[in-house]
Structure formats: C-alpha cells, structure tokens
N, C-alpha and C positions, 0 to 999 in steps of 0.2 A: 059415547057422547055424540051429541049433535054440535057441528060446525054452525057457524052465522054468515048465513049468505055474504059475500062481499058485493057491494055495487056501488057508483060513484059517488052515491047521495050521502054514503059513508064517507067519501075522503071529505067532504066539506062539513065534517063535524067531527069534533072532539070523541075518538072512541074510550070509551071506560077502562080504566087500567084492569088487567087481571087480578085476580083478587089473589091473595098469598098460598100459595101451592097451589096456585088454579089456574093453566092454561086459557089463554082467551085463543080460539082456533077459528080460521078465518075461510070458506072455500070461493074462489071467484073462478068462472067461467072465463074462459077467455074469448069465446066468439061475443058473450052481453059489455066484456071491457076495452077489448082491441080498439075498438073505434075512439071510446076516449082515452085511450092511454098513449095514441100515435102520436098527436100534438105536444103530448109533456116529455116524451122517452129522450128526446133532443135536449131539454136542458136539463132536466133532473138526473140523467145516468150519467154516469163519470168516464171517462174515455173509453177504459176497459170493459165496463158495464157493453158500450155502445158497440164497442170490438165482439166481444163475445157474440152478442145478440145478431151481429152483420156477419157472423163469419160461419151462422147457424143455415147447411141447405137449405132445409122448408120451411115454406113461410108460417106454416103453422107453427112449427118450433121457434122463428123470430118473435112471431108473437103471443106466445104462449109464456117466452123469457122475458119478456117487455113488460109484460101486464104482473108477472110475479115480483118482479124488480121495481118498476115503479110502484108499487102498490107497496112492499115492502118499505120502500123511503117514503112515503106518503102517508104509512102507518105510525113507524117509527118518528117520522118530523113530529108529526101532532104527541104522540108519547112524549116526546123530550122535550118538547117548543121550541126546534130548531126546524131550518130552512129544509126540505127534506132532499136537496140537493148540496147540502151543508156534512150528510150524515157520513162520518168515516166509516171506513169499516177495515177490520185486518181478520187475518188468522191466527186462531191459537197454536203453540206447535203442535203435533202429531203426538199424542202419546204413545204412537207404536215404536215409529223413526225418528222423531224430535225434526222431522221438517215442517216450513211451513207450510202447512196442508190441513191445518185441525179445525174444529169449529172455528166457522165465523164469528166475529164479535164487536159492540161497537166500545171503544175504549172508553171506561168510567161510565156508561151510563146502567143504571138500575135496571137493568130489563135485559132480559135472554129471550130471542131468537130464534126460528129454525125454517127455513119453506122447500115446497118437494113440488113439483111438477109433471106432469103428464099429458098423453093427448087430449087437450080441449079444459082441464082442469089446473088449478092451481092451489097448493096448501099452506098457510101458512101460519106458525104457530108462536104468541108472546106468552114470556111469564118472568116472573120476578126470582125465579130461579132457570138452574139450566135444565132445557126444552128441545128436544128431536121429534120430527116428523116426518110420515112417508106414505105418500099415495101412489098407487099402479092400477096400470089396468090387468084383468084378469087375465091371466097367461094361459097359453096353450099348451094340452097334454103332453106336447114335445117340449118343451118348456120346464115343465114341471118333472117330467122324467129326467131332466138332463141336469137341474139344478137340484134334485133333492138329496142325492148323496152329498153335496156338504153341508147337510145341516144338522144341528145335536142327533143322533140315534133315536131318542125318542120320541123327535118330530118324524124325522124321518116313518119311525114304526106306525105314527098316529095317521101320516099321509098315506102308509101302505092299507090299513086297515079302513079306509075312506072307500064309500063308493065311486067309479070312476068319474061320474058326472059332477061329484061332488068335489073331487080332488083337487081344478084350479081354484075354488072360493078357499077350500084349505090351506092352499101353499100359499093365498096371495095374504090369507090374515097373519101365517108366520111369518112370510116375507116383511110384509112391513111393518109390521112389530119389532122385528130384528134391525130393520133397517132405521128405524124411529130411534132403537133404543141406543145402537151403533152412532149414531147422528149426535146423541147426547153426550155418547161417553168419548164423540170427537176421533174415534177412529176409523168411522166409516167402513168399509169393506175390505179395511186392512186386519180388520181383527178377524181369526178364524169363526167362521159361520156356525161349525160345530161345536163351539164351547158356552154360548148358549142356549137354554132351552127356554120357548117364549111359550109354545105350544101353538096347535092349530084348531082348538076347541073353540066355540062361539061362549064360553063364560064371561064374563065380566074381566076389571081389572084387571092385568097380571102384576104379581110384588116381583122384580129384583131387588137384588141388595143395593139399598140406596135410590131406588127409582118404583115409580108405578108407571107401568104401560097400560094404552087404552086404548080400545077401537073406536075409530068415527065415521059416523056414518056417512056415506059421500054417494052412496046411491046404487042405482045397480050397473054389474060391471066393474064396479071400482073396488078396492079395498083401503084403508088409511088406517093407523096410529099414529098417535102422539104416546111420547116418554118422557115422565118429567122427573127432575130431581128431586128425593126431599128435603126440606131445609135441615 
C-alpha cells in the first residue's frame, strides 16, 4: 500500500476516518514538519511527552519525536473533536508480563493507533480496529548477519538463499512486518522473533491468524508494514 503524504495543510482539515478494516496510514517527513511543529510541541505534548523528546541526544531524534507526537495528537484531536492537547493516552498491560508496557491506547475512543519513527521519516497508522506499524531504514550486512538467527527458520533459510546485495531490502521487509505485526499483538519484542513467520518475499498481503500484514511503500532505503486486526 501507498501511505498519504502528511503535511501541515492536513492538520487544518478534517482527515476522513478510515474505512472499516482499512488502515488510514500517514508518512511525514520531519525536515518539511519540524519548523511547524516547534511552536505547538510546547502546549500540545504533556510533560512526559516533553521529557522524553528533551532527554533525546540529537536533535534530529528530538525532532523526529516532536513531529510524530504532535502530529499524532493533532490527528487524533480532529478524529475525536477533542482539544489535541486534551488527548489521554495509557497502556495496555503486556500480554507477555502483564506490565504496563502494552499497546498504546486512548481510553473509550473508537479508533486504534500505532506510529514507528526513523531517521528523517515518521509512520503513523489509524484504523477502527487494532493496528501495528513499523518503518526502518535498511540495515547493513553486519546488521543482518547478526540479527537473522532469531528469526522463524524459514525466514531465516529465505534470507540465506537471497543474493547478498539483495539481503538488507529482505531482512528489512521481515523486519518490519514482524515488527508491525508484534506492535498489534502489544508485545513488541518481548515475543520471541522466531515463532513467527511473516516471510521476506516481495508478494502481497501476508494472513496471520487474525491479522493481515502489509507493506508500504515509504520509498527507497526504507522499508514499512502495517498489521491490522480483523474484525
């Protein structure tokens, strides 16, 4: 699937709800939003919001976390017709450890959530069921060598069987597929990596049980999915 650009001209209009089992997936640049999102990061993030983002070394990562955050409450305000510095937010517990660490959520409201960040890029995904998302940039061969023994055996075989040039675009479309799909089912990278298999193939869709994973296209260099629940 293709993403819909994010840009400011969007926060000042009403975005279209996602339609029912259909992710509305958003990518925003953060060098086209930093400039308008510095002014608002001040009232709209909530202490902690503002803690996290100040307590990030580079400024590229302060504002790479600025522009996903505000833009996520600015999304979400318009969604609900609430103040987008109004919007709560907790976690679910962990269905691995029962702490709280699980998906994000905002209590009572109709719409599920998800956003992933990386250098220079931001992802973020709504839908009226629950929704995981995961953008990276393409890893290096050291990288890919070092992370692929934990992943299901048959990714793993499929990344051996890869030409070498070929193998970071492979590991980074399992990666975030795994990581999309992990994001949904609220465990994040507490669940073992190898009891999935999402595959590294460029086909379409993937079915889980209970879920469809999908790739989006975020350009080159990058890789992304979204996972989303079925009703």
């Amino acid at each position: 699937m293709r993403p819909e650009l994010l840009t400011s001209a969007v926060w000042a209009r009403l975005p279209e709800p996602p339609r029912p089992g259909r992710p509305r997936v958003w990518l925003a640049r953060v060098e086209d939003l930093s400039g308008a999102v510095a002014p608002l990061a001040g009232t709209l993030l909530d202490s902690g919001e503002r803690a996290r983002a100040a307590a990030l070394r580079r400024a590229a990562d302060r504002d790479g976390y600025r522009v996903a955050h505000v833009s996520l409450r600015l999304i979400l305000g318009a969604y609900l017709e609430v103040e987008p510095s109004e919007v709560m937010f907790v976690r679910r517990p962990c269905p691995v450890c029962g702490g709280p660490h699980g998906r994000p959520d905002v209590p009572g409201a109709p719409l599920c959530f998800s956003l992933s960040r990386t250098d220079g890029l931001c992802l973020l995904a709504f839908a009226d069921t629950t929704v995981g998302v995961d953008i990276e940039r393409l890893p290096d061969p050291d990288a890919v060598a070092a992370l692929t023994a934990t992943l299901h055996p048959r990714e793993a075989e499929e990344l051996a069987a890869c030409p070498a040039d070929l193998r970071p675009a492979a590991f980074a479309r399992v990666w975030t597929r795994k990581e999309a799909y992990l994001k949904g089912l609220g465990t994040g990278l507490g669940r073992d990596l190898g009891l999935d298999r999402l595959g590294a193939s460029e086909r379409g869709a993937r079915r889980m049980p209970g879920w469809t994973v999908e790739d989006v296209a975020v350009g080159p260099g990058h890789a992304a999915a979204v996972a989303v629940a079925e009703r």
